[in-house]
DSSP file (Angstrom, degrees, kcal/mol; ACC not computed):
  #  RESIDUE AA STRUCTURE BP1 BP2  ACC     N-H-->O    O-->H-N    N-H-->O    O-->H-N    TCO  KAPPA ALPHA  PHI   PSI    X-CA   Y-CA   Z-CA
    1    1 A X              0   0    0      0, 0.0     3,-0.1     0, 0.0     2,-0.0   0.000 360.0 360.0 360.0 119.5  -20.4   10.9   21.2
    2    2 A X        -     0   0    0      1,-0.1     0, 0.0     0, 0.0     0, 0.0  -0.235 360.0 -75.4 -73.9 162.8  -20.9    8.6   18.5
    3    3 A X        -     0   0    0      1,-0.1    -1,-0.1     2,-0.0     6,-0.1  -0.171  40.7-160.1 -73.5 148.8  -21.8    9.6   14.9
    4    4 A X    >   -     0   0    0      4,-0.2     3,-0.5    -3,-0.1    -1,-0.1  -0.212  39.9 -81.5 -89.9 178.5  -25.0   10.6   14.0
    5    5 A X  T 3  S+     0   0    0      1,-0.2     2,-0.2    -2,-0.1    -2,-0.0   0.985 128.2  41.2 -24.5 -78.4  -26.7   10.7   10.3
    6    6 A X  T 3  S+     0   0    0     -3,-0.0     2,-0.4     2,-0.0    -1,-0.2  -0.051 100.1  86.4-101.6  10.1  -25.2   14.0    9.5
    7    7 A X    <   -     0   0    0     -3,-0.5     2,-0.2    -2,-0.2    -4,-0.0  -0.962  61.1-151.3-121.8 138.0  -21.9   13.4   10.9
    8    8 A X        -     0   0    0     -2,-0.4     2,-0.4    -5,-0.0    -4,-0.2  -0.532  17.6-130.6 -88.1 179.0  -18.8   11.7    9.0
    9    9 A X        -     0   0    0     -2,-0.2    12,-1.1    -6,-0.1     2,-0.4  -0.996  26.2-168.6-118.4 120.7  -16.1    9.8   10.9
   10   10 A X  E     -A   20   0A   0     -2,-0.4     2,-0.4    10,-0.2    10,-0.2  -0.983   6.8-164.0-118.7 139.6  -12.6   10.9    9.9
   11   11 A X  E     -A   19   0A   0      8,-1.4     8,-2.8    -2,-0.4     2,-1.0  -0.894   4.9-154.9-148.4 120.9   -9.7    9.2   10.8
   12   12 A X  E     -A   18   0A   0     -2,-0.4     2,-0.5     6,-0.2     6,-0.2  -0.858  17.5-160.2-122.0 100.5   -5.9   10.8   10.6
   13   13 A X    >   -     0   0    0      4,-2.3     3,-1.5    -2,-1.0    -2,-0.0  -0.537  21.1-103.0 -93.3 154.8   -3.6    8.3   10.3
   14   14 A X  T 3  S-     0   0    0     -2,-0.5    -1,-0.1     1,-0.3     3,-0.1  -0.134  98.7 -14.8 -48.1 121.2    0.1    8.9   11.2
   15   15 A X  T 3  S+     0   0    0      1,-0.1    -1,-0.3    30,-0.1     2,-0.2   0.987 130.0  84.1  49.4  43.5    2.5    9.3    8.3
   16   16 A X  S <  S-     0   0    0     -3,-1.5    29,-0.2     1,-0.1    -1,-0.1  -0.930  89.8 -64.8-157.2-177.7   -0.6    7.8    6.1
   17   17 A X        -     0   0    0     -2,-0.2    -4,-2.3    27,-0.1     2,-0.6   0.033  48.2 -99.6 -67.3-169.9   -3.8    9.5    4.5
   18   18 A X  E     -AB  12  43A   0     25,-2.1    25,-1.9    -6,-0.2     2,-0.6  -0.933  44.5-139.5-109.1 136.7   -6.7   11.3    6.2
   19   19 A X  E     -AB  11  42A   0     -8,-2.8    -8,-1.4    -2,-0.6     2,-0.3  -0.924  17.2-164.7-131.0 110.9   -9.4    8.5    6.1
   20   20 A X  E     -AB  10  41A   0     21,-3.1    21,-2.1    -2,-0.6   -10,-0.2  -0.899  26.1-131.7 -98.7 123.8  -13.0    9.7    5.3
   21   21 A X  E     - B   0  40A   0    -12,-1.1    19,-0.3    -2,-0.3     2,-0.2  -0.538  61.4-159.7 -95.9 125.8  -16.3    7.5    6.0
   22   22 A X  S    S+     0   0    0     17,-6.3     2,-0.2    -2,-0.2    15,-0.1  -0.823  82.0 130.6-129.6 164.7  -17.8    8.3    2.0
   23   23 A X  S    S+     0   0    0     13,-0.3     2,-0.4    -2,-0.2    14,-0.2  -0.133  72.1 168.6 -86.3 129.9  -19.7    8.5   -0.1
   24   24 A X  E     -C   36   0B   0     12,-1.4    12,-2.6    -2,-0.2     2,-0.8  -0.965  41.1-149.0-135.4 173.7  -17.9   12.1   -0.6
   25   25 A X  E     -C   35   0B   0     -2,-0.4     2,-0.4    10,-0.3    10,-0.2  -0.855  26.3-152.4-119.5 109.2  -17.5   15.1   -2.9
   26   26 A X  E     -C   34   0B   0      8,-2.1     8,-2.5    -2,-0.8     2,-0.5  -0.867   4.6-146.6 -87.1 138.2  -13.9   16.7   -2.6
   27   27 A X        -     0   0    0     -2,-0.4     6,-0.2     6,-0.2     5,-0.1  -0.911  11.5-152.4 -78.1  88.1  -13.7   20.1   -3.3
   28   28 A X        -     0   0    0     -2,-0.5     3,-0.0     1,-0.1    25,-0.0  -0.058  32.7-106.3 -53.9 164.2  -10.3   21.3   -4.9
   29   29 A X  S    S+     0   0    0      1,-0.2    -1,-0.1     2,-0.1    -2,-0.0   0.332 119.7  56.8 -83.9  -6.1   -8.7   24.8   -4.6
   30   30 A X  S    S-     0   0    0      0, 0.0    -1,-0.2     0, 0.0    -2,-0.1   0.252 123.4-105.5-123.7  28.0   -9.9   25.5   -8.4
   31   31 A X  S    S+     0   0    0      1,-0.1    -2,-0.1    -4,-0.1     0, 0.0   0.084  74.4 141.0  99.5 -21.3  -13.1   24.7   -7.5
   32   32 A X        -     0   0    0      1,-0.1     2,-0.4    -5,-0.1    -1,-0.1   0.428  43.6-132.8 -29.5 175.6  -13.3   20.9   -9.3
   33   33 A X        -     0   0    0     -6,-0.2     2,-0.3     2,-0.0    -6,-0.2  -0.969  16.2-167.6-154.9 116.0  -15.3   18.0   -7.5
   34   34 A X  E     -C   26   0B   0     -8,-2.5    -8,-2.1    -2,-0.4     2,-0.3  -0.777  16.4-151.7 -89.3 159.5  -13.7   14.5   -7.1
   35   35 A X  E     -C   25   0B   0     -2,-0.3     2,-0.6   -10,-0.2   -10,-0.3  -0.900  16.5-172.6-104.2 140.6  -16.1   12.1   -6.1
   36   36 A X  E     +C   24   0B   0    -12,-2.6   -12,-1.4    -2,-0.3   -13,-0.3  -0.826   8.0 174.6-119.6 110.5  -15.6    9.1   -4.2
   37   37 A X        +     0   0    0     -2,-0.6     2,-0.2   -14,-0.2    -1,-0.1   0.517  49.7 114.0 -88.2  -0.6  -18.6    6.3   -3.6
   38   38 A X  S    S-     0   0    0    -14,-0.1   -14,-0.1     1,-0.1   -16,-0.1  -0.540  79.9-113.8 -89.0 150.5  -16.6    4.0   -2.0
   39   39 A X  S    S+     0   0    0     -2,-0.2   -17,-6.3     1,-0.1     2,-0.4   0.717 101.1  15.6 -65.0 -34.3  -17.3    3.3    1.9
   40   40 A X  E    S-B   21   0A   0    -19,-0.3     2,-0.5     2,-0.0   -19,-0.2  -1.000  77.2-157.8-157.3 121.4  -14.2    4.7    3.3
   41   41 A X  E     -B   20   0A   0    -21,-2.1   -21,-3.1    -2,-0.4     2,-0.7  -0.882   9.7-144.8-131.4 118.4  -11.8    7.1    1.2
   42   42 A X  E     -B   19   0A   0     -2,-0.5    13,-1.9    13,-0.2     2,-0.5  -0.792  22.4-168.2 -95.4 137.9   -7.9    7.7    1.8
   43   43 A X  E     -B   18   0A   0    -25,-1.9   -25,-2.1    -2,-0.7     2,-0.3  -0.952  27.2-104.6-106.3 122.6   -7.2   11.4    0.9
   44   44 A X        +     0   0    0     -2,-0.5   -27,-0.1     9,-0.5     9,-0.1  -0.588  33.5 177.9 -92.1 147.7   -3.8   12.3    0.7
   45   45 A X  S    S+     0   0    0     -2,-0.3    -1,-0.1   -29,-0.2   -28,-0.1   0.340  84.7  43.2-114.6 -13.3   -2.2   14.3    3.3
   46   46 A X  S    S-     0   0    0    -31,-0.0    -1,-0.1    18,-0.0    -2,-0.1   0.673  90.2-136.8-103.4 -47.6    1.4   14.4    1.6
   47   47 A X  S    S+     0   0    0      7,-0.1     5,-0.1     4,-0.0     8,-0.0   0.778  73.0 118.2  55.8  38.7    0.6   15.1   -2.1
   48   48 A X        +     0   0    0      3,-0.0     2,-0.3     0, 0.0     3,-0.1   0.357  46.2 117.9 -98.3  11.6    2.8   12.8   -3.2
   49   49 A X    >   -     0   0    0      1,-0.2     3,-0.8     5,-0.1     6,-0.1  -0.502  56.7-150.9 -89.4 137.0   -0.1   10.9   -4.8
   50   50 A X  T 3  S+     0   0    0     -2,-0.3     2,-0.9     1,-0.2    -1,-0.2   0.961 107.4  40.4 -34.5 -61.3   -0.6   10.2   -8.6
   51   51 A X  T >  S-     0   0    0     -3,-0.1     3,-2.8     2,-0.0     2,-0.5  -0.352 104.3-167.2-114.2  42.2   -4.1   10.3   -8.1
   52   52 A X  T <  S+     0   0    0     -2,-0.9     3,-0.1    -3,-0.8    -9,-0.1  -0.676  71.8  36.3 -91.4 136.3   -4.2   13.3   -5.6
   53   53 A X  T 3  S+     0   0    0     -2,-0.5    -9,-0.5    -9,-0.1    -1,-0.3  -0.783 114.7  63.6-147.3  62.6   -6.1   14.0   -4.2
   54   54 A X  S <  S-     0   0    0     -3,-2.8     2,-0.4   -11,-0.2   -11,-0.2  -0.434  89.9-110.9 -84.8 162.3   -7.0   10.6   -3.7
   55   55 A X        +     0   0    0    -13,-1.9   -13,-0.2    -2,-0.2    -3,-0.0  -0.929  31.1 176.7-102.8 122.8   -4.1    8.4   -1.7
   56   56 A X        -     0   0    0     -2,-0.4    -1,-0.1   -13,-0.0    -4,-0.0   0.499  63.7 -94.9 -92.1   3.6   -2.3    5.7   -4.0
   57   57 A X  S >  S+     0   0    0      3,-0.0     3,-1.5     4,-0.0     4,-0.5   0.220  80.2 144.3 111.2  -1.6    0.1    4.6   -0.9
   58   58 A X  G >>  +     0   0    0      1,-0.2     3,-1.4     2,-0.1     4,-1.4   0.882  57.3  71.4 -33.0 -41.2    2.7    7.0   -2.3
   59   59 A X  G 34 S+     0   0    0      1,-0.2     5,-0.2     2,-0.1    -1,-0.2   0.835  87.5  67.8 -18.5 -64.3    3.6    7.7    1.5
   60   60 A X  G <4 S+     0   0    0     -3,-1.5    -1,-0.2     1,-0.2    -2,-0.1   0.622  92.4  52.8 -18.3 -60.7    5.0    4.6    1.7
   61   61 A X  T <4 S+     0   0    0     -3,-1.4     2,-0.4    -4,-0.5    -1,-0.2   0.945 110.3  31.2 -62.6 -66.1    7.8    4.9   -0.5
   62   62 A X  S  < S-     0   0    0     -4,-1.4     2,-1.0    -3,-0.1    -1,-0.1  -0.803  76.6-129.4 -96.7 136.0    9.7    8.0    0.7
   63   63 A X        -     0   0    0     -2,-0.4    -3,-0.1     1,-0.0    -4,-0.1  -0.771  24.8-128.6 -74.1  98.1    9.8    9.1    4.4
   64   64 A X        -     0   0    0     -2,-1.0     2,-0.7    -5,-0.2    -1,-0.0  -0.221  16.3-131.6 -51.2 152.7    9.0   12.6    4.8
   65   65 A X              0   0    0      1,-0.1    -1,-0.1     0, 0.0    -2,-0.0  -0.908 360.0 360.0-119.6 129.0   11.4   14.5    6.7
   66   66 A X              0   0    0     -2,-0.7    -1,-0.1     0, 0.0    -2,-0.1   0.263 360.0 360.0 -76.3 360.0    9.9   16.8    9.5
């Protein structure tokens, strides 16, 4: 079904961030709000990110091991 209004598209890339169709409002676990205007927003899935929990490409660098 393709996205509606009221639906985002999110997109889980492998070994990469979670990729969000934005504008969005992140909720953190101590209750804060990031927001992000930009059309399409990597979230990091690793929390190796500076700028988590936004993605700077930290992934990249180190290979997690599973």
């Amino acid at each position: 079904m393709p996205p509606g209004p009221e639906t985002r598209r999110v997109v889980i890339e492998p070994a990469g961030p979670i990729l969000v169709e934005g504008p969005v409002d992140l909720v953190l676990p101590d209750g804060s709000t990031v927001r992000d205007d930009r059309f399409m927003v990597a979230i990091c899935a690793c929390r190796r990110s500076k700028r988590y929990p936004l993605c700077d490409t930290s992934h990249r660098r180190k290979v997690r091991a599973d």
